[in-house]
Each structure stands twice: as C-alpha cells, then as structure tokens.
VOKOL-346107 format. One record per atom (N, C-alpha, C): residue number from 1; residue in one letter; atom name; y, x, z. Coordinates in pm, whole numbers, plus 32768, in hexadecimal, padded with zeros to 4 digits. Each point is the difference from the previous one (the first is absolute). Example, Ala and Ser with C-alpha at 12.3 -4.5 7.8 and 13.67 -1.06 7.14 Angstrom:
2
<node num="1" residuo="a" atomo="N" c2="7DC7" c1="8527" c3="830C"/>
<node num="1" residuo="a" atomo="CA" c2="8077" c1="7FA7" c3="8000"/>
<node num="1" residuo="a" atomo="C" c2="8078" c1="805A" c3="8000"/>
<node num="2" residuo="s" atomo="N" c2="8069" c1="7FDD" c3="7FB8"/>
<node num="2" residuo="s" atomo="CA" c2="8077" c1="8052" c3="8006"/>
<node num="2" residuo="s" atomo="C" c2="806D" c1="7FB3" c3="8049"/>
END
This chain:
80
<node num="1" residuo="x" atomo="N" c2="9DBD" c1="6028" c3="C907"/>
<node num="1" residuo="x" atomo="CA" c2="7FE3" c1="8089" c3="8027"/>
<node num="1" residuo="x" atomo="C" c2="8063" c1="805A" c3="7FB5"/>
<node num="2" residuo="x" atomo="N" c2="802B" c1="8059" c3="8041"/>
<node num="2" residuo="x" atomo="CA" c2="807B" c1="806A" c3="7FD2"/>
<node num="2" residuo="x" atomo="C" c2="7FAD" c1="807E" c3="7FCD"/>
<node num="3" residuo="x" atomo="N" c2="8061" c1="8024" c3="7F85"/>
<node num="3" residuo="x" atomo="CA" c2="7FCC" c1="8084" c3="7FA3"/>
<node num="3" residuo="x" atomo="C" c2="7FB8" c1="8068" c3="8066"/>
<node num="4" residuo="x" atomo="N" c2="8054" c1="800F" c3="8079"/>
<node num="4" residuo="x" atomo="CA" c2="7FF1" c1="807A" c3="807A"/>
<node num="4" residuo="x" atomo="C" c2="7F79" c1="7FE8" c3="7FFC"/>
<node num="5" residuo="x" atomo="N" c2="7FF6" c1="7F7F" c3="8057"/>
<node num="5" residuo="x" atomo="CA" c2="7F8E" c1="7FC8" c3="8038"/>
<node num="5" residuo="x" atomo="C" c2="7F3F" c1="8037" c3="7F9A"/>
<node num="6" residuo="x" atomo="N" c2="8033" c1="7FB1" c3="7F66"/>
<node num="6" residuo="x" atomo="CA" c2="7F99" c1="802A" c3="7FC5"/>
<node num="6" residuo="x" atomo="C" c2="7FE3" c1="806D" c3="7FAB"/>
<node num="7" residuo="x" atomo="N" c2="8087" c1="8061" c3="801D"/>
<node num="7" residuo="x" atomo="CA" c2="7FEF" c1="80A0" c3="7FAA"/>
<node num="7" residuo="x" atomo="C" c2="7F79" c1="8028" c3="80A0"/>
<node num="8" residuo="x" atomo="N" c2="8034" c1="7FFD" c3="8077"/>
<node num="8" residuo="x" atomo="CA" c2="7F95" c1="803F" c3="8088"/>
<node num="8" residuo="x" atomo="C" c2="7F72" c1="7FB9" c3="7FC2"/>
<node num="9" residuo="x" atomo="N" c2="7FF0" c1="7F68" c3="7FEF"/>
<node num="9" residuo="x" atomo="CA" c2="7F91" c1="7FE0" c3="7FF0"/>
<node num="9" residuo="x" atomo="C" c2="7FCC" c1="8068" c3="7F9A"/>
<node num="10" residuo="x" atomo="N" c2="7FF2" c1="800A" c3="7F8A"/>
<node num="10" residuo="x" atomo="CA" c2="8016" c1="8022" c3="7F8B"/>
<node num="10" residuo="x" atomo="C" c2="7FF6" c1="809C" c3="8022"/>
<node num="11" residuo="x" atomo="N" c2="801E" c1="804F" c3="806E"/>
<node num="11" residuo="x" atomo="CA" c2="800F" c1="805D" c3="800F"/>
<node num="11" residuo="x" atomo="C" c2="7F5D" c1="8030" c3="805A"/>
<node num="12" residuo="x" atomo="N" c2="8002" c1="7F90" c3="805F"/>
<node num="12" residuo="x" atomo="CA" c2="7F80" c1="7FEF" c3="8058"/>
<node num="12" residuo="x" atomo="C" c2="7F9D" c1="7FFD" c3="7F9B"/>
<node num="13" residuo="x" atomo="N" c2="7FDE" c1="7FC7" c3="7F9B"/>
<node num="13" residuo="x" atomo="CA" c2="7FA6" c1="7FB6" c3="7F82"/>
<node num="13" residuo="x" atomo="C" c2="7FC4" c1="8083" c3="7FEA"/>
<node num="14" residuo="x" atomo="N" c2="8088" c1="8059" c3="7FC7"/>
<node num="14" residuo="x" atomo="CA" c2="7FCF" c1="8069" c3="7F7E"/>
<node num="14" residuo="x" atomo="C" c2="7FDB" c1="8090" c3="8094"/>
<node num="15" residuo="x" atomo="N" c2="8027" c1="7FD6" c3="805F"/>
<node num="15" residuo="x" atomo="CA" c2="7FD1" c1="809D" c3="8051"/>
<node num="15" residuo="x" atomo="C" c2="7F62" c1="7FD4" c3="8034"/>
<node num="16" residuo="x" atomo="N" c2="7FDD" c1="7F90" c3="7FEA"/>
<node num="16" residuo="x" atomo="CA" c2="7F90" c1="7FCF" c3="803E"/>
<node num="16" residuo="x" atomo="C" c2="7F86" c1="8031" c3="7FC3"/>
<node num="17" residuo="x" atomo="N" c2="7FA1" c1="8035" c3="8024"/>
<node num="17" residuo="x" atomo="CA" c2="7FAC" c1="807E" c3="7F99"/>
<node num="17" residuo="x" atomo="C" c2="7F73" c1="7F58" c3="8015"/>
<node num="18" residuo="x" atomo="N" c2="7FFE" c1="7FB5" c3="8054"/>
<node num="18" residuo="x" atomo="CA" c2="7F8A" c1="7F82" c3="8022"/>
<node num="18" residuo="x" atomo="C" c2="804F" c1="7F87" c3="800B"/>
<node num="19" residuo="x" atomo="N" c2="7FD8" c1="7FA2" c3="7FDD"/>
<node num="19" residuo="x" atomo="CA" c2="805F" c1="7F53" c3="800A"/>
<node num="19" residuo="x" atomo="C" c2="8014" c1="801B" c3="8092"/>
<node num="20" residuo="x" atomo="N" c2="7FBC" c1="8007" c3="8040"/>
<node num="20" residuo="x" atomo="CA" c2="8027" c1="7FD3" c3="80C1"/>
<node num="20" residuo="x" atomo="C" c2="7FC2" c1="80A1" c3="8044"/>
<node num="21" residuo="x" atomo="N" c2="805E" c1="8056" c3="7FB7"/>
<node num="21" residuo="x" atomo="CA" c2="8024" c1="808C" c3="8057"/>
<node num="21" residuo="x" atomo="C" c2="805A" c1="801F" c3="7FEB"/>
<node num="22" residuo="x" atomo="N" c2="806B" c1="8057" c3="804B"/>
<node num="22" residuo="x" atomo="CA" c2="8087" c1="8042" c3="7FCF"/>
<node num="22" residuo="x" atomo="C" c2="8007" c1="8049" c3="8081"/>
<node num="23" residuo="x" atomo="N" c2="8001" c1="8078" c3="7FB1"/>
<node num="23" residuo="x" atomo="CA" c2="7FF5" c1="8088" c3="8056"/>
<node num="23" residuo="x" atomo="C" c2="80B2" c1="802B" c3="802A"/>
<node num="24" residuo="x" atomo="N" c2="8060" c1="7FBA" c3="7FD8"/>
<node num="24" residuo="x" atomo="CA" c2="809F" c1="801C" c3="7FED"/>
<node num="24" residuo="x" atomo="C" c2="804B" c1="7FBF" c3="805B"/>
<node num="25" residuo="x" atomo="N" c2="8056" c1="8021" c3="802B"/>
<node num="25" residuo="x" atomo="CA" c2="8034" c1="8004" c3="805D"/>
<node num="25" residuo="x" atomo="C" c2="807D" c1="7FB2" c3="7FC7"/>
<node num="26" residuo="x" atomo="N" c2="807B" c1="7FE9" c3="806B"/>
<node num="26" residuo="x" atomo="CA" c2="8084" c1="7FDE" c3="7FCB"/>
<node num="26" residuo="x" atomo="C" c2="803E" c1="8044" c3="7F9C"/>
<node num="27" residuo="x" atomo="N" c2="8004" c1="8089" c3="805E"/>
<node num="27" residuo="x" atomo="CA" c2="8028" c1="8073" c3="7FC5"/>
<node num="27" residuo="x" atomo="C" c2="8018" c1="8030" c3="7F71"/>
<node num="28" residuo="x" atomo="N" c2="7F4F" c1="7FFF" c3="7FEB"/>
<node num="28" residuo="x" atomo="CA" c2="7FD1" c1="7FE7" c3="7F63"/>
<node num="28" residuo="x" atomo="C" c2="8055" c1="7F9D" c3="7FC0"/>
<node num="29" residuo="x" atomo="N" c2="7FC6" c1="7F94" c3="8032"/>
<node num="29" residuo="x" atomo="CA" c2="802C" c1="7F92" c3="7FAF"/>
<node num="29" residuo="x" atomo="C" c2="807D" c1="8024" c3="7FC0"/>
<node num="30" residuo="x" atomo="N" c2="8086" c1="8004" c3="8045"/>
<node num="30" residuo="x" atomo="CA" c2="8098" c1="801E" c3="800D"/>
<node num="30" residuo="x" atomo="C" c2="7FE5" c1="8083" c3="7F9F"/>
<node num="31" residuo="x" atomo="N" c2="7FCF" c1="8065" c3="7FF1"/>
<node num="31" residuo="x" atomo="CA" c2="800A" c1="8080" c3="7FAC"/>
<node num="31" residuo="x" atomo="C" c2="7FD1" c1="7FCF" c3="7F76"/>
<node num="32" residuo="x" atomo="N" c2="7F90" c1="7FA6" c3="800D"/>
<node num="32" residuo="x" atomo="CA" c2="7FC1" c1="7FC7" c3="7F7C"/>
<node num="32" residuo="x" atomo="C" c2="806A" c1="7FA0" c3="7F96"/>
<node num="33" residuo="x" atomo="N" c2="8045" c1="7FD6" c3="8078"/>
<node num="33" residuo="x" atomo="CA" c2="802C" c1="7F66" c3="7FA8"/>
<node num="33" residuo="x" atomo="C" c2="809E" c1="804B" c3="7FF9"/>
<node num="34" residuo="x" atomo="N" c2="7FE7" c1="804F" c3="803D"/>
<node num="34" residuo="x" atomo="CA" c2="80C3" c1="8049" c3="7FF8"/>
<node num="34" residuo="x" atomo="C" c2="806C" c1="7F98" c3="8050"/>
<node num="35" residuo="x" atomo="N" c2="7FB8" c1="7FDE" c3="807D"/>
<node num="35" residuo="x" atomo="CA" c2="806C" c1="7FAF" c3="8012"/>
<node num="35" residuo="x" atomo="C" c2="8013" c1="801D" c3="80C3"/>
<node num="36" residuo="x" atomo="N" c2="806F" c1="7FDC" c3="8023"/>
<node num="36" residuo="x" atomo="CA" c2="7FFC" c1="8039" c3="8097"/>
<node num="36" residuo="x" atomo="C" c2="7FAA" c1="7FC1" c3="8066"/>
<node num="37" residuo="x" atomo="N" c2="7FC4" c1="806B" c3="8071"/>
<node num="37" residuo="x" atomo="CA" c2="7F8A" c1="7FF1" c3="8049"/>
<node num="37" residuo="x" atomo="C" c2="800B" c1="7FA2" c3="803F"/>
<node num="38" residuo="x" atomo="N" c2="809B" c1="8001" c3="8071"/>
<node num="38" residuo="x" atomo="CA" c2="8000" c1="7F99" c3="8046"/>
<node num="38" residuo="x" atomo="C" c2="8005" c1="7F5C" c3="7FD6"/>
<node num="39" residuo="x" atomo="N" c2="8028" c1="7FF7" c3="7F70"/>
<node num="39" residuo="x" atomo="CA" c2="8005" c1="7F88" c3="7FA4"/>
<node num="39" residuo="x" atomo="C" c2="7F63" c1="7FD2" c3="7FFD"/>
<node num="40" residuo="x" atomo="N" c2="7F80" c1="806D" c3="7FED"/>
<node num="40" residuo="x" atomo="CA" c2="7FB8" c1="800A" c3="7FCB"/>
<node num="40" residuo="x" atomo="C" c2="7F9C" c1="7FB0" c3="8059"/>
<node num="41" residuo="x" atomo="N" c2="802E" c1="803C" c3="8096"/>
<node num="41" residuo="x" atomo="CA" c2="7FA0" c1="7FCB" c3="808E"/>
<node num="41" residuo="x" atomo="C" c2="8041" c1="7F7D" c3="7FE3"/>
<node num="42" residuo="x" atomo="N" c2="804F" c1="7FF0" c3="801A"/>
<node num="42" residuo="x" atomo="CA" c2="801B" c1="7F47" c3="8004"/>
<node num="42" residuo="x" atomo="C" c2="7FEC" c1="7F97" c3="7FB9"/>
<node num="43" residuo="x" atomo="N" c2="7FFB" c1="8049" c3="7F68"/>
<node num="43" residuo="x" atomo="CA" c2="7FA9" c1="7FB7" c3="7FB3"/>
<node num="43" residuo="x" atomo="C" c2="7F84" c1="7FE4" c3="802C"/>
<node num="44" residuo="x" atomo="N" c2="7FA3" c1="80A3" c3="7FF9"/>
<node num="44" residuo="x" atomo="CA" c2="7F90" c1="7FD5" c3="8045"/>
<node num="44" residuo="x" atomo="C" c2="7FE5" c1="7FC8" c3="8065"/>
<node num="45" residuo="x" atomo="N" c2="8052" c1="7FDA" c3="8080"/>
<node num="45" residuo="x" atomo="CA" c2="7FE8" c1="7FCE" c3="8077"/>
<node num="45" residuo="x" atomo="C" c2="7FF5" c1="7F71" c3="7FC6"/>
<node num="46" residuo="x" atomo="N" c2="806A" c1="7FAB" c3="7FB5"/>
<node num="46" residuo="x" atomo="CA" c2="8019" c1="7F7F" c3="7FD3"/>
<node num="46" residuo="x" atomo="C" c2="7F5D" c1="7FB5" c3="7FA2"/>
<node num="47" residuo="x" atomo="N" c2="8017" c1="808F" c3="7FCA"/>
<node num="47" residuo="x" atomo="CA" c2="7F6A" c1="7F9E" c3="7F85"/>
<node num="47" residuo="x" atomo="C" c2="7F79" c1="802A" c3="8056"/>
<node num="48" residuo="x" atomo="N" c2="7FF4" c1="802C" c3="8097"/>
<node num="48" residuo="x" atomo="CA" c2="7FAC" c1="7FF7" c3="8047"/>
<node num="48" residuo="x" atomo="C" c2="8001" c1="7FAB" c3="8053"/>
<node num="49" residuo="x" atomo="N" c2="8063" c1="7FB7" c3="802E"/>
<node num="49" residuo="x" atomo="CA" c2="803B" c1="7FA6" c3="803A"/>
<node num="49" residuo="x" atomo="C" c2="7FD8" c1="7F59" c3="7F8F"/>
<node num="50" residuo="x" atomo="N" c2="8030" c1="801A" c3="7F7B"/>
<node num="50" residuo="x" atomo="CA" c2="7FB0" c1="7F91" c3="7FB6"/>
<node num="50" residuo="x" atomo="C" c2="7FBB" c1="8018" c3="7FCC"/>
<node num="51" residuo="x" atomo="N" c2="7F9C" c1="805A" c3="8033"/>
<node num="51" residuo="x" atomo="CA" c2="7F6B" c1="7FE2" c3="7FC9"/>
<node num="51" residuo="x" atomo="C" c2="7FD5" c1="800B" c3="7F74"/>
<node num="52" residuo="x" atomo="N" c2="8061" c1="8071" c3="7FC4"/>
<node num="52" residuo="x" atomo="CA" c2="7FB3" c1="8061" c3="7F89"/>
<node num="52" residuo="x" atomo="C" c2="7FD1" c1="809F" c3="801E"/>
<node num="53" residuo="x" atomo="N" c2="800A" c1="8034" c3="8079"/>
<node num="53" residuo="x" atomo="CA" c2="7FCD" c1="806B" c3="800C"/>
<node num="53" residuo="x" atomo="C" c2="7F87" c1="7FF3" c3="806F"/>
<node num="54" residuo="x" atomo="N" c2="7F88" c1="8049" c3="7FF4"/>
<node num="54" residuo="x" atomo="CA" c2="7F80" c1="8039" c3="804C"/>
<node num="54" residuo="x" atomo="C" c2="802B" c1="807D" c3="805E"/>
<node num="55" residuo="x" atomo="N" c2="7FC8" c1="7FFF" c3="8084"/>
<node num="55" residuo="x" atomo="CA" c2="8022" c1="80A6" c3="8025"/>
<node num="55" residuo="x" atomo="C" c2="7FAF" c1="8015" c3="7FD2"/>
<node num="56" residuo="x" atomo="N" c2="7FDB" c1="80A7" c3="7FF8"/>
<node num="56" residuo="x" atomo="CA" c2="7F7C" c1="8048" c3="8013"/>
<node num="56" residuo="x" atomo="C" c2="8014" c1="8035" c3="806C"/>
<node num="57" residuo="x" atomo="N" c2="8059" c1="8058" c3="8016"/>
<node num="57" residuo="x" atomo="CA" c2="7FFC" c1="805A" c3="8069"/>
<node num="57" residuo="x" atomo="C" c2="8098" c1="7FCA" c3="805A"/>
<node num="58" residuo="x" atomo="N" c2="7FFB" c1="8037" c3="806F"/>
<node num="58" residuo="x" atomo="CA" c2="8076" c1="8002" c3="8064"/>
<node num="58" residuo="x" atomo="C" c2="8026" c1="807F" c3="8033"/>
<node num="59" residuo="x" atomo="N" c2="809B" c1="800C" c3="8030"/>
<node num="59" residuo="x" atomo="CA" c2="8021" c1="8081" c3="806E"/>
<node num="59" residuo="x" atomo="C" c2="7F80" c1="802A" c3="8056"/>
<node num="60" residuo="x" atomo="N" c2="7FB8" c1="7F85" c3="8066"/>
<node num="60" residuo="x" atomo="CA" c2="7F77" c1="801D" c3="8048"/>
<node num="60" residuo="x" atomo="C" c2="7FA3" c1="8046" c3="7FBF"/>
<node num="61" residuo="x" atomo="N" c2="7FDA" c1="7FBA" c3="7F84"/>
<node num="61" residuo="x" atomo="CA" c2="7F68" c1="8055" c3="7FD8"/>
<node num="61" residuo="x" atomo="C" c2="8027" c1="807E" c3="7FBC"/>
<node num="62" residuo="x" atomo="N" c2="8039" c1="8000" c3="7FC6"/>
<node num="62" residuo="x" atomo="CA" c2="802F" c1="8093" c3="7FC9"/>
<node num="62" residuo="x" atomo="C" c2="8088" c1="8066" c3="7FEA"/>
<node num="63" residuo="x" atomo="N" c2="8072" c1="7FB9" c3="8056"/>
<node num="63" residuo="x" atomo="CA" c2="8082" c1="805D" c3="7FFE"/>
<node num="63" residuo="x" atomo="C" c2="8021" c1="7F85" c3="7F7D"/>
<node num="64" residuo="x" atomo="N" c2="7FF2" c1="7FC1" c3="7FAD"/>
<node num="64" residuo="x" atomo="CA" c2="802C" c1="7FD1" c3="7FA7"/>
<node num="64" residuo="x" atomo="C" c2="7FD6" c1="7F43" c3="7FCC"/>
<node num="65" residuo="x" atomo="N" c2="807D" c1="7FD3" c3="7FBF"/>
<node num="65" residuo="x" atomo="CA" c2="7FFC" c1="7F9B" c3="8001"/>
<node num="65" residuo="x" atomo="C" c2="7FFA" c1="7FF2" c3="7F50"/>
<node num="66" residuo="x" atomo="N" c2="7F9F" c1="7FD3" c3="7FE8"/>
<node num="66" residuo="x" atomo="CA" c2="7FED" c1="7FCF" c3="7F80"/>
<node num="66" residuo="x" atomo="C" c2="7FBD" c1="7F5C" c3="7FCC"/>
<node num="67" residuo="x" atomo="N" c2="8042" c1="7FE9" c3="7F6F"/>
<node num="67" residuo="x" atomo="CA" c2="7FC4" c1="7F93" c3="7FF1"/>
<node num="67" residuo="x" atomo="C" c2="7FD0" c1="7FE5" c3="7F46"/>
<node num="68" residuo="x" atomo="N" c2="7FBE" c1="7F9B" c3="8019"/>
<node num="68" residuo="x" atomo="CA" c2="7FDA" c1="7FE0" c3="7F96"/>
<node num="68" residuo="x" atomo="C" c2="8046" c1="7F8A" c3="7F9A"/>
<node num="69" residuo="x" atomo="N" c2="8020" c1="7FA7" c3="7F9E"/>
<node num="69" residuo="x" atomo="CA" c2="8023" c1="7FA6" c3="7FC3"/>
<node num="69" residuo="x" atomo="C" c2="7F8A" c1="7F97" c3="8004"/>
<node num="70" residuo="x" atomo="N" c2="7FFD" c1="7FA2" c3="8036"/>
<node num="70" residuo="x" atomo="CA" c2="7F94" c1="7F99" c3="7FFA"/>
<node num="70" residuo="x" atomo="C" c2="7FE7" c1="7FAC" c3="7FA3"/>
<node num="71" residuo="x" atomo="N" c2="7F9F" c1="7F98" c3="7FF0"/>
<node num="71" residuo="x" atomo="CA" c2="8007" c1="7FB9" c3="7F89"/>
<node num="71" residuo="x" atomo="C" c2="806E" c1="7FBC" c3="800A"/>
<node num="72" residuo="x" atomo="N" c2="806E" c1="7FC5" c3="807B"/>
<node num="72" residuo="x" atomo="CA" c2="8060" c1="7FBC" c3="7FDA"/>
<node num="72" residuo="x" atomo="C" c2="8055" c1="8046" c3="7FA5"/>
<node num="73" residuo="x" atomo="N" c2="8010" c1="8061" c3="8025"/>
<node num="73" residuo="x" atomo="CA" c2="8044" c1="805D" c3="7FE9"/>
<node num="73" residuo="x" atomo="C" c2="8007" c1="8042" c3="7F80"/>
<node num="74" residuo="x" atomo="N" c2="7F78" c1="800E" c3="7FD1"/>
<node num="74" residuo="x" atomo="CA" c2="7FE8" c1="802A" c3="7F85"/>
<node num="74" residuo="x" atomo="C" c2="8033" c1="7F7A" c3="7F7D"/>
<node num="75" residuo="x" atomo="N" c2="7FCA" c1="7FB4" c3="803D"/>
<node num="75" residuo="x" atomo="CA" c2="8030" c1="7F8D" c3="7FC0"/>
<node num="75" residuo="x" atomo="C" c2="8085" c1="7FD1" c3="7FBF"/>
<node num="76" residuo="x" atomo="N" c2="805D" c1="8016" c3="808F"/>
<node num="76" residuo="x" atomo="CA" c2="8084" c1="7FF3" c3="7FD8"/>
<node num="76" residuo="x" atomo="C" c2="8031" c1="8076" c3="7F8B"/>
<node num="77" residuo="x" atomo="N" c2="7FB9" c1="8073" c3="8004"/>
<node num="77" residuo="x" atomo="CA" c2="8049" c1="805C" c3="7F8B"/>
<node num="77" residuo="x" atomo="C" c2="7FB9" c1="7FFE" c3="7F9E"/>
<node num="78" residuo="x" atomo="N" c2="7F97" c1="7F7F" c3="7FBD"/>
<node num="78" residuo="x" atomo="CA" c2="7FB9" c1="8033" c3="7FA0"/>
<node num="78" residuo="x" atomo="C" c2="7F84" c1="8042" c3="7FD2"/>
<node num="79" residuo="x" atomo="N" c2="7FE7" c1="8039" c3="8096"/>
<node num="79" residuo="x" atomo="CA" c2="7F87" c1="805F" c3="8013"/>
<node num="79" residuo="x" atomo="C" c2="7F77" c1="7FA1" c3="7FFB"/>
<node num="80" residuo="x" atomo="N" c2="7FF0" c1="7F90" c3="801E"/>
<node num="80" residuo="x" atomo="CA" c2="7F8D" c1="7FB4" c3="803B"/>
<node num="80" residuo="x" atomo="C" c2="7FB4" c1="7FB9" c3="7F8C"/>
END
C-alpha cells in the first residue's frame, strides 16, 4: 500500500465522527489530507474496489457520495 493510498485512509479515519459513518465527501477528504481531489477519487474508487471502504450515502440518496473506513480497513492502518 502507497503513502498516498494510506495518508486518504488515515484521512477517512480521523474525519469519521462514528466507526461506520462518514459524513465527507472526496472533496473533504483532498482539503483534509492536502492532497489533489482528482488523485483523491481514485484512490477512493480503488480501496472501494478492494474492499476497505463502506458507502453510507450515494449521488442518489443525497446529492453526495460518502464513505466510511471498514474493519478491513481500519485494520490495515492500525485502527482495529
């Protein structure tokens, strides 16, 4: 796993106010972790793709796509 990769995790972790809620967006994420947005979605698309991120929400249910860090997820950074 690449520094990029687990500064976003790491970034998802600490904006997460509940283990399996995250009210934040890409957007966030990328402003939080200081690092660029479009870098930021593809990360997140990838570690949703292997199965360390939860949605909560989607574009459908609320204009916004957010996610959570899961126990895999938490795991891999320490959190678990």
């Amino acid at each position: 796993m690449n520094e990029s990769t687990l500064r976003v995790m790491r970034a998802i972790f600490a904006l997460s106010d509940e283990i399996d809620y995250n009210i934040y967006e890409a957007v966030d994420i990328a402003e939080y972790a200081q690092m660029n947005t479009d870098e930021v979605h593809r990360i997140i698309s990838n570690l949703y793709d292997e199965g360390y991120l939860g949605e909560c929400m989607t574009v459908e249910d609320d204009g916004y796509d957010t996610f959570y860090l899961n126990r895999k997820g938490r795991a891999l950074i320490g959190m678990e």
